[in-house]
C-alpha positions in Angstrom: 35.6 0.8 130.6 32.1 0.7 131.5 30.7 0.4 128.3 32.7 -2.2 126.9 30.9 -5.7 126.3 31.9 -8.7 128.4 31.9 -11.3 125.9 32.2 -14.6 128.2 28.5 -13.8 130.0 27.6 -12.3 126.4 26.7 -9.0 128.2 26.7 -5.5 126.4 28.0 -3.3 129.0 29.9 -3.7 132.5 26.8 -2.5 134.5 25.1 -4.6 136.3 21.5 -4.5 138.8 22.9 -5.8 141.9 20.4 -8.1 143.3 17.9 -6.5 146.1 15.3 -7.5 148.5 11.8 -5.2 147.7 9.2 -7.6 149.1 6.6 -7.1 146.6 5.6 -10.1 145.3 1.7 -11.5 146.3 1.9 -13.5 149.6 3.0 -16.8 147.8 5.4 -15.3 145.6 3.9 -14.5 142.6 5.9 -11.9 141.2 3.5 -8.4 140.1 3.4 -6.3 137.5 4.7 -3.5 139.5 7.6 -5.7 139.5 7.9 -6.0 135.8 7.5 -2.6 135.3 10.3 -2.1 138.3 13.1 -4.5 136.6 12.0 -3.3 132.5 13.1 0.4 133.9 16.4 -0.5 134.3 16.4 -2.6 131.1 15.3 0.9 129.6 18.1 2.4 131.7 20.9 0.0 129.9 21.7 -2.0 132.4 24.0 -4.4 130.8 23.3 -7.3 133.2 20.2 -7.5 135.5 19.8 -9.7 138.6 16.7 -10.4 140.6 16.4 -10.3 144.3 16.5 -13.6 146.0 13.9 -16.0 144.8 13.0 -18.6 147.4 13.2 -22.5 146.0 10.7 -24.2 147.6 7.3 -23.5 149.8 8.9 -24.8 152.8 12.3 -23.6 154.3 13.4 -21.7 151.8 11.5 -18.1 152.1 12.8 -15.5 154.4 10.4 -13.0 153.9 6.9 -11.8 153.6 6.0 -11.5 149.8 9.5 -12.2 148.7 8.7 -14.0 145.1 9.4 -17.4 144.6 10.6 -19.3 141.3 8.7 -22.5 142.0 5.4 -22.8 140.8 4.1 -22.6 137.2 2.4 -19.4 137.8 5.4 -17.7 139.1 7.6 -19.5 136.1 5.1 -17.6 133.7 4.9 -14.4 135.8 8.7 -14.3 135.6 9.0 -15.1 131.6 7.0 -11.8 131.4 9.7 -10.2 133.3 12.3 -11.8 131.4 10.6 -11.1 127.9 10.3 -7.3 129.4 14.1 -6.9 129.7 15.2 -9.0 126.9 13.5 -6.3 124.6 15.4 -3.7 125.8 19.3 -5.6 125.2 19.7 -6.9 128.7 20.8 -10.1 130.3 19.1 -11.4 132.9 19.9 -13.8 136.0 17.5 -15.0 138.6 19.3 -15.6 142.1 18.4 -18.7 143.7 18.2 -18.5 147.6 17.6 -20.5 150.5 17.3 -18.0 153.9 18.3 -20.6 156.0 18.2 -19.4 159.7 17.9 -15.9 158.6 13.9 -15.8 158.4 11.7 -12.8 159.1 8.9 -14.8 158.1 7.6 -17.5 155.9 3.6 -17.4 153.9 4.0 -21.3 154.3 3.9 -21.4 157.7 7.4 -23.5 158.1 10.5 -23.2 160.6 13.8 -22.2 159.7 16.6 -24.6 159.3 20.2 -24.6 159.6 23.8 -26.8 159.5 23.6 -26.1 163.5 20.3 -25.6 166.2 22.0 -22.2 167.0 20.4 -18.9 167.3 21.6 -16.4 164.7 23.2 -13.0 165.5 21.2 -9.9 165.7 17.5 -8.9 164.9 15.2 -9.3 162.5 15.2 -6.0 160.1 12.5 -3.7 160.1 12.7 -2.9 156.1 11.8 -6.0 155.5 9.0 -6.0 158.7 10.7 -8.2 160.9 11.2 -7.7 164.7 13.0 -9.6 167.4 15.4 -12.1 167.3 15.2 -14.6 164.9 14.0 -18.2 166.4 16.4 -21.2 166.6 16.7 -23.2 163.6 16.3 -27.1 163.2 19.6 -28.3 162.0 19.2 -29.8 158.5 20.0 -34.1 158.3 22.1 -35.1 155.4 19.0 -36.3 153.8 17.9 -33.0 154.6 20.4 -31.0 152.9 20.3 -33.6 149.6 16.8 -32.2 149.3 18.4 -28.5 149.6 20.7 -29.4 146.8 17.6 -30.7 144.9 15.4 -27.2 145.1 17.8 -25.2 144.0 18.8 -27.8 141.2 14.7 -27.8 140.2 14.4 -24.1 140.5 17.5 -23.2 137.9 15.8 -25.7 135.5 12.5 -23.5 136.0 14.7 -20.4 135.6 15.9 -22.0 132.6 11.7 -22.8 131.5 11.6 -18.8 132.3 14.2 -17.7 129.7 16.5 -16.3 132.4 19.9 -16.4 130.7 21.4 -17.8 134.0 21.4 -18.2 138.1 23.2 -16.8 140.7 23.4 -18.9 143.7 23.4 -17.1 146.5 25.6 -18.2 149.0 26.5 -14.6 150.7 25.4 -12.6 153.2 24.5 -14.8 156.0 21.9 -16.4 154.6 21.8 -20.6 154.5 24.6 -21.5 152.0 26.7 -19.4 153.6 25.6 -20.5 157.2 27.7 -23.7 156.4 30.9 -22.4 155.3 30.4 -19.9 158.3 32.4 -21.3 161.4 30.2 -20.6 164.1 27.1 -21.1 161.8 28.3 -24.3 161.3 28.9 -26.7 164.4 28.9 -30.2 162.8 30.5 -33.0 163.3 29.8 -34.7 159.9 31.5 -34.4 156.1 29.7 -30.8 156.2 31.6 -29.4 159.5 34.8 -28.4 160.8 37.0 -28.4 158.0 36.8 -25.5 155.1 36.8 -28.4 152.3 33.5 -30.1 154.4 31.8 -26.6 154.8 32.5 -25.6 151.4 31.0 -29.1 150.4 27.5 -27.9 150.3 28.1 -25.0 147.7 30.0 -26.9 145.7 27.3 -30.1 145.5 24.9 -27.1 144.5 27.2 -26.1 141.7 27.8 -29.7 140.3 24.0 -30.4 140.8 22.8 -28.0 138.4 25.1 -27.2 136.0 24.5 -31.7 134.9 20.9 -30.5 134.7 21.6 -27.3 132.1 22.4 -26.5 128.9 26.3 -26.0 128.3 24.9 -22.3 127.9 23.4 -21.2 130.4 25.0 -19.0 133.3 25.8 -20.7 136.5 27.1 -17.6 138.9 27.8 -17.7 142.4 27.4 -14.3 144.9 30.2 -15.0 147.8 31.0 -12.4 150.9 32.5 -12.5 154.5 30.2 -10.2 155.7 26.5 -10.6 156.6 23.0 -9.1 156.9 23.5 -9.6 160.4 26.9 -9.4 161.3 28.5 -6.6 159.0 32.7 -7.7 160.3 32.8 -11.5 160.1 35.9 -12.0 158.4 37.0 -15.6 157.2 39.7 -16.9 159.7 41.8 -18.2 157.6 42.3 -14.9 155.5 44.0 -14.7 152.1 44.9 -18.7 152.4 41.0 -19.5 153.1 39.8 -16.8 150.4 42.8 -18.9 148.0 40.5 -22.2 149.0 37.3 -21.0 148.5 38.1 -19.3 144.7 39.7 -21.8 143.7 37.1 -24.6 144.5 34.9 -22.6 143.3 36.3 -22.3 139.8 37.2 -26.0 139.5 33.7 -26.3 140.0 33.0 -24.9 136.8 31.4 -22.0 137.7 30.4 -18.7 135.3 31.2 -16.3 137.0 31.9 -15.2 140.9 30.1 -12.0 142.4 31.4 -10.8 145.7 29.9 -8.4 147.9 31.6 -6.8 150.8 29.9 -3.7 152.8 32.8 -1.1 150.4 34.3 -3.2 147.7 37.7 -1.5 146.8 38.4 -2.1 150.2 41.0 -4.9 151.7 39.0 -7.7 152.4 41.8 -8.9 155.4 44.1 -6.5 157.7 47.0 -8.1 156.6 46.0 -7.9 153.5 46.0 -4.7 150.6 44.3 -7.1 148.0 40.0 -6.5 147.9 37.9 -9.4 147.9 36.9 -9.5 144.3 40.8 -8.5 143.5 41.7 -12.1 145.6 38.8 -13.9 143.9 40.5 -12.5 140.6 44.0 -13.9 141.3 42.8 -17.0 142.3 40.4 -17.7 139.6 40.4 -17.1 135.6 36.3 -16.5 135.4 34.2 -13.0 135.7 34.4 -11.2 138.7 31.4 -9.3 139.6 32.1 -6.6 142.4 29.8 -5.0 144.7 29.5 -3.1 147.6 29.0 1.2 148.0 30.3 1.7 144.7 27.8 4.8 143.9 31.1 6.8 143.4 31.3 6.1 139.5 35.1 6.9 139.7 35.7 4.3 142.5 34.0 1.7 140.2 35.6 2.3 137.1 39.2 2.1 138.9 38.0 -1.5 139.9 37.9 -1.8 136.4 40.4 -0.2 135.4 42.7 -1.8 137.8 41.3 -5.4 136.5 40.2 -6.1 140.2 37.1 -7.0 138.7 35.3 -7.1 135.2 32.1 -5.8 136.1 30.6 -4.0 138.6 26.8 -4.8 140.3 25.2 -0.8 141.8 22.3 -1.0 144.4 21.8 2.3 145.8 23.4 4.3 143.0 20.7 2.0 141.0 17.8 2.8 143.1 18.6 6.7 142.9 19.3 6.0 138.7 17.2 3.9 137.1 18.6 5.3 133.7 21.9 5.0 135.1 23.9 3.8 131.9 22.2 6.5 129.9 23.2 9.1 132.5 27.2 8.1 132.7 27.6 7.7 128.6 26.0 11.2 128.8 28.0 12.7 131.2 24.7 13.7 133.3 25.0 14.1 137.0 23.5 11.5 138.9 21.0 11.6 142.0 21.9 10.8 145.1 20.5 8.0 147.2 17.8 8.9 149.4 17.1 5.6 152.3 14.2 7.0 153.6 12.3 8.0 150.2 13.0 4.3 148.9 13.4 2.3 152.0 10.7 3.7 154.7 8.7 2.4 156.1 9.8 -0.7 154.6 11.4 -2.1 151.2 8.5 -2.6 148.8 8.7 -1.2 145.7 7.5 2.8 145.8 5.0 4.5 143.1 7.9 6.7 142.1 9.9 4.0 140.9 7.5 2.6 138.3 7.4 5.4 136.2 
């Protein structure tokens, strides 16, 4: 299963990079060669699909770390056709993920404050591995002119993902972070055509969606990463269950959308308590485009039952990734795989590691 091709995203395997946070760019976002040589290893590895960590969309609300990259200026556009040029030669797709942090900021080069659907504070604390401390401050909540401008970034960016020879974008509207903010409940306290019901908090996503796929080619990928849970609040569960999960897939895919990735802490499992169905298996009866699963699926026998069991059609690795940058090659050689080890990739924070750009 793993090693068939997907022919709707035109990708040669079922294995995907799942997207990850390393914090390595320059200080404005410029992506580094250690980077290239970081995403061309699992290009080498035949990774069938690879796609970037979150890539800010503007120099002002958008970034929600130190040295996270950007895909904004012309610098970065050319620093990132490199990158794309890099895996390209080695058979591999490649999708840049838009994202807007929202409230969730650790901290921004451009010297900005974070933003929001509602002035609330978020859940939690700031992350060490990506050198934040503290609670996160109180956002400014966005105006509607606001969030047309929102729309408008990530509409420019794809375009300069385009420029870059990315072969798509995944918008990420997942894990806490600003698009999901507003189809969060108590992210979301509005009172406008952007609160209180799930079609208005859905609105924003789906504006994003229309937005860019009038300004690209017919061909190129439009994806979407979607999850209940977040980076700070790992058991939010959508209210409404199955019958809000229906809502959201299916506007989603009469959006016109590529493809939906989901993400869940473990992905096999139910996504409600009611409910034996996991959230890429609802997103796959309520849709008829790619499902991408993710979530602690370094158990290779776990992810090909996904497959196997059509709850998904193909699956995105993170840890099992970092641990295997040959991955692929390992699995269609029947070669035992390393374990993940946090505190040799992840301590004392997430940059990239010597190690890994061998």
């Amino acid at each position: 299963m793993f090693f068939q091709p997907l022919d709707t995203l035109n990708v040669k395997n079922r294995i995907t990079l799942a997207p990850m946070t390393r914090i390595s760019a320059t200080l404005k976002g410029i992506p580094t060669s250690e980077m290239l040589n970081y995403y061309r290893s699992f290009a080498e590895g035949g990774f069938g699909l690879i796609i970037t960590e979150g890539l800010f969309i503007d120099e002002t609300h958008s970034p929600g770390y130190q040295h996270q990259p950007g895909l904004v200026t012309q610098t970065q556009i050319d620093a990132w056709k490199n990158i794309v040029d890099a895996t390209h030669k080695n058979g591999s797709k490649m999708i840049a993920q838009l994202m807007h942090a929202g409230a969730l900021v650790h901290g921004n080069a451009f010297g900005y404050t974070s933003v929001g659907p509602s002035s609330i504070v978020p859940k939690g604390e700031k992350s060490p591995m990506y050198n934040g401390e503290g609670k996160y401050p109180t956002p400014e909540a966005l105006s509607v002119d606001g969030i047309k401008d929102v729309v408008q970034s990530f509409v420019k960016t794809a375009k300069n993902a385009q420029c870059a020879g990315f072969d798509g974008i995944e918008i990420h509207a997942a894990n806490g972070y600003l698009l999901d903010q507003f189809l969060t409940t108590y992210t979301n306290q509005r009172n406008d055509d952007y609160g209180g019901s799930l079609e208005n908090r859905i609105r924003m996503i789906l504006e994003v969606i229309t937005a860019i796929k009038s300004e690209v080619s017919s061909d190129f990928i439009v994806g979407i990463r979607i999850s209940q849970s977040k980076v700070n609040d790992f058991d939010y569960k959508w209210e409404g269950g199955e019958k809000d999960a229906q809502v959201i897939f299916e506007n989603l895919a009469d959006s016109g959308i590529d493809y939906i990735h989901t993400t869940e802490y473990k992905a096999w499992q139910p996504a409600f308590n009611d409910n034996t169905l996991s959230l890429a298996a609802l997103a796959k009866r309520h849709t008829d485009v790619p499902i991408i699963a993710n979530g602690h699926l370094e158990d290779i026998e776990t992810a090909i039952s996904m497959l196997k069991n059509k709850e998904a059609d193909l699956i995105a690795l993170g840890k099992a990734a970092l641990a295997n940058h040959t991955l692929p090659q390992k699995i269609h050689a029947n070669q035992s795989l390393n374990e993940f080890n946090p505190d040799k990739v992840l301590n004392p924070d997430a940059t990239l590691k010597d190690f890994e750009l061998k």
